[in-house]
C-alpha positions, -999 to +999 in steps of 0.1 A: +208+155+593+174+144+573+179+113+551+155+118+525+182+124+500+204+093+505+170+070+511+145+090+492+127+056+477+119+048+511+084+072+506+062+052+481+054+075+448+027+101+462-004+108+444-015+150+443-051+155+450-070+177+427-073+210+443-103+210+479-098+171+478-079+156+509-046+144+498-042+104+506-015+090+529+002+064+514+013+034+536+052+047+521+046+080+534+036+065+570+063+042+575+086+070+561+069+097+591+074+069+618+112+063+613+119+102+613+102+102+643+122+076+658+152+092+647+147+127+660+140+106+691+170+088+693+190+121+678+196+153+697+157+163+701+162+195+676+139+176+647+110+164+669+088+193+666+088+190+626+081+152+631+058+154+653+038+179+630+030+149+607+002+128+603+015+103+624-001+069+622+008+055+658+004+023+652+031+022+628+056+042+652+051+015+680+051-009+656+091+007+640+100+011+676+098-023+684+114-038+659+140-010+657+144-017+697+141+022+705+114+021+728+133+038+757+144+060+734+112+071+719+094+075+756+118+096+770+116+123+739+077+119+742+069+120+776+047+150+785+050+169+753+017+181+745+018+174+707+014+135+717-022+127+725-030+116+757-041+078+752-011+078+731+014+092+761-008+059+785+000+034+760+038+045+757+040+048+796+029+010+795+054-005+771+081+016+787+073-004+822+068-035+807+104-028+798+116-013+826+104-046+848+125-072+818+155-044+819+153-048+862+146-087+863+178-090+837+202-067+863+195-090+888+198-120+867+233-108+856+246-097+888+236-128+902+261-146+874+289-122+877+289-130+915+289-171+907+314-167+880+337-145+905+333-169+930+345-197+909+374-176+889+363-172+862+372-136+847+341-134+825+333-098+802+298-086+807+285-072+768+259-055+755+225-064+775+219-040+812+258-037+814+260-017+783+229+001+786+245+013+818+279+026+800+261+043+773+233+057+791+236+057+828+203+035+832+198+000+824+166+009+812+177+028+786+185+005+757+163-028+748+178-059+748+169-097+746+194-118+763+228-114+789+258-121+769+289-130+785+324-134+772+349-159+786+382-171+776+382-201+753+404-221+777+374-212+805+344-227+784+340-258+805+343-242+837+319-213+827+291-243+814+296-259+844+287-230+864+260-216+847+246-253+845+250-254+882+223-219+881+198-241+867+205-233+829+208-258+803+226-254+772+204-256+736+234-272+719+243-310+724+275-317+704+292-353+704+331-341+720+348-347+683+318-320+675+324-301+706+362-297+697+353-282+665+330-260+675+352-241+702+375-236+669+350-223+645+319-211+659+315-188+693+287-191+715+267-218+735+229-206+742+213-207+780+180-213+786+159-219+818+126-231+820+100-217+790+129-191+784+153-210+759+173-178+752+185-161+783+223-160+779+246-164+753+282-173+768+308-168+740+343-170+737+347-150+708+334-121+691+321-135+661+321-171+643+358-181+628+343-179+589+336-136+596+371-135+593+376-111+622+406-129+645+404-107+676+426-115+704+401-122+731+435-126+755+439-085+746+403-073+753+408-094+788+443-073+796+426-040+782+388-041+799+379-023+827+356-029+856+324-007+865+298-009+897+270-025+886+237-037+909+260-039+937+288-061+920+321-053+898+313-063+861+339-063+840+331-047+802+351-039+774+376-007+771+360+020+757+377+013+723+373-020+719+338-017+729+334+009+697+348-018+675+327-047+688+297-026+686+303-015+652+313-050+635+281-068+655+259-038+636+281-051+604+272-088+615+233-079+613+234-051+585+231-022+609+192-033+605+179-017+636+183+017+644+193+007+683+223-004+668+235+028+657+220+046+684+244+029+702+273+034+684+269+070+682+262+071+717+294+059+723+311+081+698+304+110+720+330+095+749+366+107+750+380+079+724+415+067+717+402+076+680+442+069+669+440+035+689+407+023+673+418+028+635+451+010+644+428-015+660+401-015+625+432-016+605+450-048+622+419-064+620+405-058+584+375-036+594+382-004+589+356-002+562+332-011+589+337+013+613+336+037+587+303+030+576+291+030+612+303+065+615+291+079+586+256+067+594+258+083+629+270+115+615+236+108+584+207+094+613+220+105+647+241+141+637+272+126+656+300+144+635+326+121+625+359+122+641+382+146+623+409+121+624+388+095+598+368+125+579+396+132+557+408+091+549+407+085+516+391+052+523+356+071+536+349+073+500+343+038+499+324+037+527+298+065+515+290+046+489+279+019+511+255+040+529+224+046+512+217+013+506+214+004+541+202+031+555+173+023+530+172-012+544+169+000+577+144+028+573+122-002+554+128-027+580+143-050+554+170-074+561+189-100+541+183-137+551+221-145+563+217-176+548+213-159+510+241-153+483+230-119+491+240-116+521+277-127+519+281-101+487+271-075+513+298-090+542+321-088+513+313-055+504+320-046+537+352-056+538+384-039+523+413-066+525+412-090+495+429-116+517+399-110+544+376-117+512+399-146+503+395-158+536+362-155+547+353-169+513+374-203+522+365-203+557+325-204+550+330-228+523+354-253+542+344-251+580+317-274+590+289-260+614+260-272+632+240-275+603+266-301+588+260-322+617+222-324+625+216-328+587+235-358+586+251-382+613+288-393+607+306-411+636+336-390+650+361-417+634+350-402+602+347-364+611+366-351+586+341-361+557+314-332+572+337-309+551+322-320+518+288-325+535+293-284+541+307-277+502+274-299+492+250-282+506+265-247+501+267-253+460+226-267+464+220-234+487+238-210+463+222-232+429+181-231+444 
C-alpha cells in the first residue's frame, strides 16, 4: 500500500517548471524515490517496476539502505533486472558480499558460543542476529545485523560471563558488586567485546531495561522456546509468538526507525501464529498498543494484512493515529535522542495502561543507572543516595 498519504510531508514542496524547461529534483523528492524503492524491495515485488521508473539518485538508495539495514533485501529484488544499470548491479553485488562474509563470520562465531555455553549448562536463547535471519528467511544472510545477542536466565549471569570471558571476550562494563547487584535488577545486558571489536555480543537477561515497564517472565520464554539446526549445532530461539512480541516492542524500544525492523516483523506475521495467544500475551504485559502499531505499519509499508482477529479491536483506533508520525520519521531517517523529553512522550504514547505510564514514569525517575554512577563516585556503604543523584540530573536534563 503507497504511503504518500499518511507521510505526504516527507516530499519537500516541488517547484513546476515553466513549460520545455526540465523540471528540478528536489533533494525531498530523492529521499522520498529511494525509500519507495526500498520498500517495494522489502514488500512483495508488485511496486518495483513503478519505483524503478523514477529518477533514482543511487547514491541516496545505498545510502537509505544502509541505514535502514535492508541491503539483503534490496539486492535480491535488484539482481539482474535490466532497469538497474550495470555499474550499479557491480556496486550492489559488492556490498551484498561484504555482508555475506560479516553474516558467515557471525554464524560461526555464534555456533561456536552455543556449543561452549552447552557444554557448560547453560540454557542460553539465541535472538535476533544470524539465528533470526535464519527463522524469518531461511538464510543467515538475509537480514543485517551488528552484534550476537544471547539471552540467559538472570540466576545464570555469572556463569555465562564466566564463559564468554573464558572465549577471549571482555566485558565493557566494570561495576563495583553493590553496583553489580543493582544492575542485574534494573538494567539488562552486559556488552562483549574482543580485540578492536568492542561490540560483538550482547548477553542479556531480560528483554528490555526494568524502567520500560515491560515485566516479562524470562522463566516462561525458557519453558515455551523451541530449538532449530543451526551451522551444525541446536540453538535455542524464542516460540514463534513470543518472538512476534519481542520483535515488535524492540521496534517500539527504537521508534520502529529502520525499515529492517518492520520488515521483520511482517515477515514473521506471515507464519502460522497463535494470533489469540499473542494478544493475551500483549494484553498481560501492557503492550497491546504496540503490537498494534507494528501491524498496522506492516499492513501500510510491507502489504501484510492485519490479522482479522485484531482488525476489528476497538483499540486499533488508537493505534492508527500513531502511525503517520512514525512512518514519517522513518521514511526521513529521523529519530528521537532517547535521552530527550521527547522521547519518553512518545514511549508513553505508546503505551495504553495508566498504571504502565505511572510506572514507567516512577521507574525512570527513581532507578539509578550507569550514568548515576560514572558521573559521580559514592562508596557502596552509601548506595542508596545515587537515587537523588538520578532525580538531579533528570530535572537539569528535562530543564536545559
Amino acid at each position: 500500500m503507497p504511503i504518500e498519504n499518511s507521510a505526504a510531508d516527507i516530499v519537500s514542496s516541488q517547484w513546476e517548471a515553466p513549460s520545455g524547461v526540465p523540471r528540478l529534483v528536489t533533494a525531498g523528492e530523492r529521499r522520498h524515490d529511494a525509500f519507495e524503492l526500498l520498500r517495494a524491495c522489502c514488500a512483495d515485488g508488485q511496486e518495483l517496476p513503478k519505483a524503478l521508473a523514477q529518477a533514482l539518485q543511487w547514491d541516496e538508495v545505498f545510502k537509505q539502505a544502509a541505514y535502514h539495514r535492508v541491503l539483503p533485501a534490496v539486492y535480491s529484488a535488484l539482481q539482474g533486472r535490466p532497469e538497474v544499470p550495470a555499474s550499479i548491479q557491480s556496486a550492489l553485488r559488492a556490498r551484498y558480499l561484504r555482508h555475506c562474509h560479516r553474516a558467515m563470520r557471525f554464524s560461526a562465531e555464534l555456533a561456536a558460543i552455543l556449543r561452549h555455553l552447552d557444554a557448560k549448562g547453560i540454557p542460553v536463547i539465541a535472538q535476533k542476529g544470524p539465528a533470526l535471519a535464519h527463522l524469518l528467511y531461511g538464510d543467515s544472510a538475509m537480514r543485517e545485523f551488528g552484534d550476537l545477542d544471547l539471552l540467559v536466565r538472570p540466576t545464570d549471569v555469572t556463569t555465562a560471563v564466566g564463559a564468554l570471558t573464558e572465549l577471549g571476550y571482555e566485558k565493557n562494563l566494570q561495576l563495583s558488586p553493590r553496583q553489580e547487584k543493582a544492575y542485574l535488577r534494573s538494567g539488562y545486558e552486559y556488552v562483549f567485546g574482543r580485540g578492536e571489536e568492542r561490540n560483538l555480543i550482547e548477553l542479556q537477561w531480560n528483554l528490555l531495561p526494568r524502567f520500560y515497564s515491560v515485566d516479562v517472565d524470562v522463566d516462561g520464554l525458557f519453558a515455551r522456546s523451541q530449538e532449530h539446526e543451526f551451522e551444525g549445532c541446536r540453538a535455542r530461539v524464542l516460540g514463534v509468538e513470543d518472538q512476534f512480541i519481542f520483535l515488535c516492542v524492540h521496534a517500539a524500544k527504537h521508534q520502529w526507525a529502520q525499515l529492517g525492523m518492520v520488515r521483520d516483523i511482517a515477515a514473521l506475521a506471515r507464519f502460522d501464529l497463535d494470533w489469540e495467544l499473542v494478544m493475551h500475551e500483549a494484553r498481560r504485559l501492557g503492550i497491546l498498543r504496540i503490537v498494534l502499531i507494528s501491524l498496522v505499519l506492516g499492513d501500510e509499508l510491507m502489504g501484510c494484512a492485519i490479522p482479522e482477529r485484531f482488525a476489528g479491536l476497538n483499540e486499533i483506533g488508537a493505534a492508527r493515529k500513531c502511525v503517520p508520525a512514525i512512518i514519517h520519521q522513518i521514511a526521513t531517517m529521523r529519530e528521537i535522542p532517547p535521552e530527550s523529553s521527547a522521547y519518553f512522550r512518545f514511549m508513553l504514547q505508546v503505551r495504553e495502561r495508566m498504571s504502565d505510564r505511572a510506572r514507567f514514569v516512577w521507574r525512570l525517575a527513581a532507578t539509578p543507572s550507569v550514568g548515576e554512577w560514572q558521573a559521580m563516585q559514592i562508596s557502596d556503604a552509601f548506595f542508596p543516595l545515587y537515587s537523588a543523584v538520578r532525580i538531579l540530573r533528570l530535572v537539569g536534563r528535562l530543564a536545559s
